[in-house]
C-alpha positions as CSV (number, residue, x, y, z in Angstrom):
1,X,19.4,1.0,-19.4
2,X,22.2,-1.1,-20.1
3,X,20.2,-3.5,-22.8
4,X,19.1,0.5,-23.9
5,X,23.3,1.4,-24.7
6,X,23.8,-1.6,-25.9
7,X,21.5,-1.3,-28.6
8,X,22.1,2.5,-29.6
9,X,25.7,1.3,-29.9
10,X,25.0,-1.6,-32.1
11,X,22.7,0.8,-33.9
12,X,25.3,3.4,-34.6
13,X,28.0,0.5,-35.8
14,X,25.4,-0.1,-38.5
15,X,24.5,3.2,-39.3
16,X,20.8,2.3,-38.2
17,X,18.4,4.4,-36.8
18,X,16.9,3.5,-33.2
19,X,13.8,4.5,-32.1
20,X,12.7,4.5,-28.2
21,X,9.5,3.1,-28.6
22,X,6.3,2.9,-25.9
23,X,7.3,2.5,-22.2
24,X,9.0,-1.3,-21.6
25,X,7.2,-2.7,-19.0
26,X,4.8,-0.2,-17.0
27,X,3.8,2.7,-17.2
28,X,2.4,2.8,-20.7
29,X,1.2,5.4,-23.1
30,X,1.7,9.2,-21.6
31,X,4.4,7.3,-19.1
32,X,2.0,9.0,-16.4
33,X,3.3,12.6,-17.8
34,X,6.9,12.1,-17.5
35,X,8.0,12.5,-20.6
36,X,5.1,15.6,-21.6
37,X,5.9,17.2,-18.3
38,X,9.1,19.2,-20.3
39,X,6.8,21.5,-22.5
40,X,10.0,21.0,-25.2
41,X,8.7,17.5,-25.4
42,X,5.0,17.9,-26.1
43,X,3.1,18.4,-29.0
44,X,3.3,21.2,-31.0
45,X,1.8,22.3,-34.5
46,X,2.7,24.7,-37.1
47,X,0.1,27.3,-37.4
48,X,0.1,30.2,-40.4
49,X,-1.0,33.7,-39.3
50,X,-1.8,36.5,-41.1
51,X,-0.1,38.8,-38.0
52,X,2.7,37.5,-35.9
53,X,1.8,37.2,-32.3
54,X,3.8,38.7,-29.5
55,X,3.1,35.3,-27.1
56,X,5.4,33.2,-29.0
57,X,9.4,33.1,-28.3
58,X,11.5,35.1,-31.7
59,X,13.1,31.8,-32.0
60,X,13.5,27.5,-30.5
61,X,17.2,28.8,-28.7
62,X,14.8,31.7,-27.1
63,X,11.7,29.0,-26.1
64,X,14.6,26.2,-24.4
65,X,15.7,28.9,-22.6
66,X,12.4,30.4,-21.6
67,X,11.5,26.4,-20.5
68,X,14.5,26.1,-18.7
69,X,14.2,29.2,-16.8
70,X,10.4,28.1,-15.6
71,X,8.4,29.6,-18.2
72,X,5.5,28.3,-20.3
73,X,5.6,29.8,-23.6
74,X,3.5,29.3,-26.1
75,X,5.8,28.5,-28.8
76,X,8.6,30.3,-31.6
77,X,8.6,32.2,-34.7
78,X,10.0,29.5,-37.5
79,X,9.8,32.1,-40.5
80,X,7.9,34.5,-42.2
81,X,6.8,33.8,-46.2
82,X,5.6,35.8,-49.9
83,X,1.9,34.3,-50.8
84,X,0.5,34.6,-53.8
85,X,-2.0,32.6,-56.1
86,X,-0.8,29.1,-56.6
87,X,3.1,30.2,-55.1
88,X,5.0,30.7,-51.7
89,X,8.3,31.9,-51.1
90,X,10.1,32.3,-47.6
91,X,11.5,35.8,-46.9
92,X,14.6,36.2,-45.5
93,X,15.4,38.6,-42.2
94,X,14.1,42.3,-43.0
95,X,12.3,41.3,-46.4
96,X,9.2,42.5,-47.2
97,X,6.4,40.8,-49.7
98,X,6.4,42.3,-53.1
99,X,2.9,43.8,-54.4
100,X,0.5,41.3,-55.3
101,X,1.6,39.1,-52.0
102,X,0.9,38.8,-48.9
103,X,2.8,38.0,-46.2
104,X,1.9,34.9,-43.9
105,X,3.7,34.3,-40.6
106,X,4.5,30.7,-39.7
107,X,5.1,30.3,-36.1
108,X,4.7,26.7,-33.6
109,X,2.0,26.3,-31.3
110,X,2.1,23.5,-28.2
111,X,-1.4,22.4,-27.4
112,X,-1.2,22.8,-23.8
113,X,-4.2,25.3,-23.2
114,X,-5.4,26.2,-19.4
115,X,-8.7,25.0,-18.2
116,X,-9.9,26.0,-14.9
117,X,-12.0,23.8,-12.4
118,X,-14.8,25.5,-9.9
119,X,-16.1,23.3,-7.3
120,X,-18.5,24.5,-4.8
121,X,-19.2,23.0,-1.5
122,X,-22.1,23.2,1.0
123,X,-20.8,22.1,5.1
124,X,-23.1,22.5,8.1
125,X,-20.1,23.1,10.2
126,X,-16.4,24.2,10.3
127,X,-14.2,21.3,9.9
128,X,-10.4,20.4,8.7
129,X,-10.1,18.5,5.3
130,X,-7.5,18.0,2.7
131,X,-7.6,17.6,-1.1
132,X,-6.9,14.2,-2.6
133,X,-5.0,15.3,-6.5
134,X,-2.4,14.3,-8.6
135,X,0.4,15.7,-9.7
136,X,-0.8,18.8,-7.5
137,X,2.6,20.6,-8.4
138,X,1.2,21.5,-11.9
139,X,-1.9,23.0,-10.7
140,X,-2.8,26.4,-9.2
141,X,-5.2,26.2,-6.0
142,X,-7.3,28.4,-4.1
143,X,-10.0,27.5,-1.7
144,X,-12.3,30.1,-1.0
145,X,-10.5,32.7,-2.8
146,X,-6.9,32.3,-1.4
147,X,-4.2,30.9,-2.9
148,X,-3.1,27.4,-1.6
149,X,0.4,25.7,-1.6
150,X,0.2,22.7,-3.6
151,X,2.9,21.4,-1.4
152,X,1.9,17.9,-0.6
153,X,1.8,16.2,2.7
154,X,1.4,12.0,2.0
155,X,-0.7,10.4,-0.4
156,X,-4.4,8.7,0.0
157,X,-4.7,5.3,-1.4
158,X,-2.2,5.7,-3.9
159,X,1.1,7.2,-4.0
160,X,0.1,8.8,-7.4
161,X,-3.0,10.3,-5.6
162,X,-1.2,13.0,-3.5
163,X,-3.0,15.0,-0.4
164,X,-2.5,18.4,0.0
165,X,-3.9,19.9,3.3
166,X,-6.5,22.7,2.8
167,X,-7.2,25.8,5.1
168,X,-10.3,23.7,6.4
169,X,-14.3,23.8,5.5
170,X,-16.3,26.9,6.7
171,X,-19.8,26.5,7.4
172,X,-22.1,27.5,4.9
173,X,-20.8,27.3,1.0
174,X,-17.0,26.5,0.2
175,X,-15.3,27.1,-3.5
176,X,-12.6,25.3,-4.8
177,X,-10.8,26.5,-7.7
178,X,-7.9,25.3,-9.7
179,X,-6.2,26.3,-13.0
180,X,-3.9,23.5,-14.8
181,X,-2.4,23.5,-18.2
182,X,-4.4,20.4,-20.6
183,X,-3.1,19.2,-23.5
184,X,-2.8,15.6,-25.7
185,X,-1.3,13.7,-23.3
186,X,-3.2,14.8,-20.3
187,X,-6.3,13.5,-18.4
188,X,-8.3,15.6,-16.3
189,X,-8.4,13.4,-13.2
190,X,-10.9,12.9,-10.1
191,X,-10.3,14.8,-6.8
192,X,-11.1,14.2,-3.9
193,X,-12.4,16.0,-0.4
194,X,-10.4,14.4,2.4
195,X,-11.6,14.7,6.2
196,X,-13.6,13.3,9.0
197,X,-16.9,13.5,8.3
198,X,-20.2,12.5,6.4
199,X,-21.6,13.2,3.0
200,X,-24.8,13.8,1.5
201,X,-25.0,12.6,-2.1
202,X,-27.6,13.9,-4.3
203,X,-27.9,14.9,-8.0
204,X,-28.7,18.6,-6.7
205,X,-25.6,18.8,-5.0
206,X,-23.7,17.1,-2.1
207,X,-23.2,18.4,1.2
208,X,-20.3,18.0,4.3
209,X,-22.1,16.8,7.7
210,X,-20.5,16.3,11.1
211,X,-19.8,12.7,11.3
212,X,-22.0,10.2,13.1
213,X,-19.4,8.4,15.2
214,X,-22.1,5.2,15.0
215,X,-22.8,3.5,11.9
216,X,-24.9,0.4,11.7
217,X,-25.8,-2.7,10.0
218,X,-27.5,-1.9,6.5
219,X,-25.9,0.3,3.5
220,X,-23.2,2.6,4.7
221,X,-24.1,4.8,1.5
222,X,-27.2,5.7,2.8
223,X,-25.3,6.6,5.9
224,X,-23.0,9.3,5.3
225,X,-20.7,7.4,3.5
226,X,-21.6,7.0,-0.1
227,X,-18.4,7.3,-1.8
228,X,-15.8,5.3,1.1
229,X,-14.2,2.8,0.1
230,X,-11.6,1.8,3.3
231,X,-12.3,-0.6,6.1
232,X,-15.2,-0.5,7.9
233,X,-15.0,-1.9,11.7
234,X,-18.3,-3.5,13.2
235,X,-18.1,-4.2,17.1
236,X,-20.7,-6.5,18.3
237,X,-21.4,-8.1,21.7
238,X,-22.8,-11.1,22.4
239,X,-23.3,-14.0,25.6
240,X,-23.3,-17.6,25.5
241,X,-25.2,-19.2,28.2
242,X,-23.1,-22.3,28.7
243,X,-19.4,-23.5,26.8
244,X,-20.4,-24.5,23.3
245,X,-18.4,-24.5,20.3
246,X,-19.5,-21.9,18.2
247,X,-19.5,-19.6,14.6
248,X,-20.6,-16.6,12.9
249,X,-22.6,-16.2,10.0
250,X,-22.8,-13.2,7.6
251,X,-26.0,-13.9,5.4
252,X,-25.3,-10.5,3.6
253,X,-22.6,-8.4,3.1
254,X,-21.3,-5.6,-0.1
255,X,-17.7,-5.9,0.8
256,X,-14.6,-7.6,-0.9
257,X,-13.7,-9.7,2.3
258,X,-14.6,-10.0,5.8
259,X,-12.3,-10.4,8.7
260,X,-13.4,-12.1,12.2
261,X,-11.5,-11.3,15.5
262,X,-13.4,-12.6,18.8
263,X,-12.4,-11.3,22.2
264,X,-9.2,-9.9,20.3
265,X,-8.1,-13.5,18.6
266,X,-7.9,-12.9,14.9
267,X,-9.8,-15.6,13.4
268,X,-9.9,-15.6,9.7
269,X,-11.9,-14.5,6.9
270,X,-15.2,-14.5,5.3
271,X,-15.3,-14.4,1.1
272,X,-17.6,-17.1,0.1
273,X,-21.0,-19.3,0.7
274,X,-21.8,-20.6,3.1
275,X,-20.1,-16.8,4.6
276,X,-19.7,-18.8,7.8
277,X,-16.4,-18.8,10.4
278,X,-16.2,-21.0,12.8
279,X,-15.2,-19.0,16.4
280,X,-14.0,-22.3,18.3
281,X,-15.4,-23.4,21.7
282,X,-17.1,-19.9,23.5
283,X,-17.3,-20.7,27.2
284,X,-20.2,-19.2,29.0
285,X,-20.2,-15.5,29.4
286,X,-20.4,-12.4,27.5
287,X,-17.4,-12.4,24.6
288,X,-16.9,-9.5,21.9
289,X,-16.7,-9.4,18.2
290,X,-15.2,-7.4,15.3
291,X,-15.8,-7.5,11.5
292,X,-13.6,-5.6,9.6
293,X,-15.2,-5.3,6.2
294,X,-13.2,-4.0,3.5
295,X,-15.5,-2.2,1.4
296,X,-14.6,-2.2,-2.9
297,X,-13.2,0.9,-4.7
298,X,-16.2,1.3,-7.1
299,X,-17.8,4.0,-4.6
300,X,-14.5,5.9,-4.4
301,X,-13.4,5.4,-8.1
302,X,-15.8,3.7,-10.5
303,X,-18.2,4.9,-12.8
304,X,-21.0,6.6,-10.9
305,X,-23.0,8.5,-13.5
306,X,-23.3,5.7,-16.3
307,X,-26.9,4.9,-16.4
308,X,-26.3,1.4,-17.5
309,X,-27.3,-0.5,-14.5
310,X,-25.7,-4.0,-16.0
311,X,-22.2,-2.3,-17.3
312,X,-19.3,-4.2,-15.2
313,X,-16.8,-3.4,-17.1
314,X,-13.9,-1.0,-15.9
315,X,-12.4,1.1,-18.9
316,X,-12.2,4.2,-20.5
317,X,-15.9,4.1,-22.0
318,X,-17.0,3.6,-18.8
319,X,-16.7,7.2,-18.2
320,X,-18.0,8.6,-21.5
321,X,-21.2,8.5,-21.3
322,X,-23.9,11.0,-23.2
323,X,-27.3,10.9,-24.1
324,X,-29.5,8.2,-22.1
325,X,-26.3,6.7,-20.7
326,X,-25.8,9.6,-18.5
327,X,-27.5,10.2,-15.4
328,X,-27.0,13.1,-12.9
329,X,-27.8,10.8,-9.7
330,X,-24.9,8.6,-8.3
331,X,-25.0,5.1,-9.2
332,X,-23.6,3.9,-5.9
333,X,-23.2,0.5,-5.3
334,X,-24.0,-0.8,-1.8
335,X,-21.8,-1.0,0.9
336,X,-21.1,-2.9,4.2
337,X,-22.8,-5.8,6.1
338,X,-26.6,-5.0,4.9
339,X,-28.6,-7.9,7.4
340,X,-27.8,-9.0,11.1
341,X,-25.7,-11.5,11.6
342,X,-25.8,-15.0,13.3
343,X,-23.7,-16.7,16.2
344,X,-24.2,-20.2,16.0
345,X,-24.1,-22.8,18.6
346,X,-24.1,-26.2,18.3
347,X,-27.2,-26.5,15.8
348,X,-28.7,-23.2,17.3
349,X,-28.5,-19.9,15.6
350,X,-28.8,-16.3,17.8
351,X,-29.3,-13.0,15.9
């Protein structure tokens, strides 16, 4: 802010204009709605009406103060003018157009519009969850027909991504609804369904399950966790019939990296060929192993409807997808440690 003064005063000593342009550094672009969050400072238009409309503010002193006060008008009355063929003329307080014109109101218009969101949700059982949104303070919530507080109570995964705790799943089917203002420098954003438990991912619809507190090896999507994208923790026990030094082998894995701890000694990491770790000399006995696979965001946040099964590249088009490049099923990608693994002694291998 300093460099900021400094050049607004230089500016002024020169009689220059100075212009605050984009955001220096990060964010970029809508500055992640902090400068469109004051209604005063979002876009607005100048629309001509033939009758003035009773949802606009009489004048811009009357709209600040409506803003300040919590309101969301829609705009103010700028002035009222004389048409006629080929000629305009504005008409001053309490003049009326003369015959032969018409009168045309001219009035601004911000482009903020609601749009509502309906979500419906099938659960096999009652269970707690919480919704994953952000900015939840601009939005109205209710979950099965009650209002919500959009009070939030931590974030998931990103501090932008806020979690607001919901009254809890019923068994049977579950609405979500929320109403949020959408205008030019707005996204409509993902949300997400927080909680302990598994999903069912089909184009028909998806549906809550209790969760099964064992998962095993082979694609996690296909086992009530299609859209998880956290660590995975695989516990695996094995014996070793006499003291040998030792390793594990992962042939096949869907995860970003792979870490090793063996009878609770952190070891290291697995990320490329030959995916191999050695574990140090084992003596002879049973021992215990974890894999903590951190699984990729795609699942959570990627693309999942683009039908393009060779499209890699993460950006805005990646989303808008019509025609053939749509496709109502979820293009999941898999997830986990997908074959058995090896413990390797010496020159011999044990599944």
């Amino acid at each position: 802010m300093q460099l900021v003064r400094y050049a607004v005063k230089r500016c002024k000593e020169k009689g220059l204009l100075c212009w605050l342009y984009d955001d220096d550094r990060f964010p970029s672009g809508a500055a992640d709605g902090l400068v469109t969050r004051d209604i005063r400072y979002r876009q607005h238009f100048l629309l001509l009406t033939e009758q003035e409309r009773g949802d606009c503010c009489p004048d811009r002193q009357t709209f600040d103060a409506a803003i300040l006060a919590g309101q969301e008008p829609k705009g103010w009355f700028a002035a009222s003018y004389a048409v006629s063929p080929g000629k305009a003329r504005r008409l001053e307080q309490g003049e009326r157009a003369n015959s032969g014109e018409r009168t045309r109101y001219a009035m601004t218009e911000g482009d903020a519009h609601p749009v509502t969101l309906y979500y419906e949700i099938a659960a096999e059982a009652d269970m707690p969850c919480a919704l994953g949104i952000e900015h939840p303070e601009r939005c109205e919530i209710q979950w099965n027909g009650k209002a919500v507080s959009s009070r939030d109570d931590g974030w998931y995964v990103d501090e932008s991504i806020r979690r607001v705790t919901l009254p809890g799943l019923q068994k049977g089917r579950n609405t979500l609804r929320l109403q949020l203002m959408f205008h030019a420098k707005t996204n409509l954003e993902n949300l997400y369904l927080l909680g302990d438990f598994d999903v069912l991912a089909q184009a028909a619809g998806n549906s809550i399950a209790l969760p099964r507190r064992s998962k095993g090896i082979g694609d996690l999507t296909r086992q009530g966790l299609p859209f998880y994208s956290g660590v995975v923790s695989y516990h695996f026990c094995f014996t070793v019939d006499q003291a040998a030094e030792s390793a594990v082998c992962v042939p096949a894995y869907e995860a970003a990296v792979l870490t090793v701890t063996c009878d609770e000694k952190p070891l290291g990491q697995i990320a490329y060929a030959p995916e191999r770790l050695p574990l140090g000399r084992l003596d002879a006995g049973a021992h215990r192993l974890r894999i903590d696979a951190y699984i990729g965001r795609h699942n959570g946040f990627g693309y999942l409807h683009n039908a393009n099964p060779s499209y890699r590249w993460y950006g805005p088009d990646a989303w808008r997808t019509q025609g053939d490049a749509w496709t109502d099923d979820y293009r999941l990608l898999p997830a986990g440690i997908t074959a058995g693994i090896l413990i390797e002694k010496g020159t011999e291998s044990y599944g």
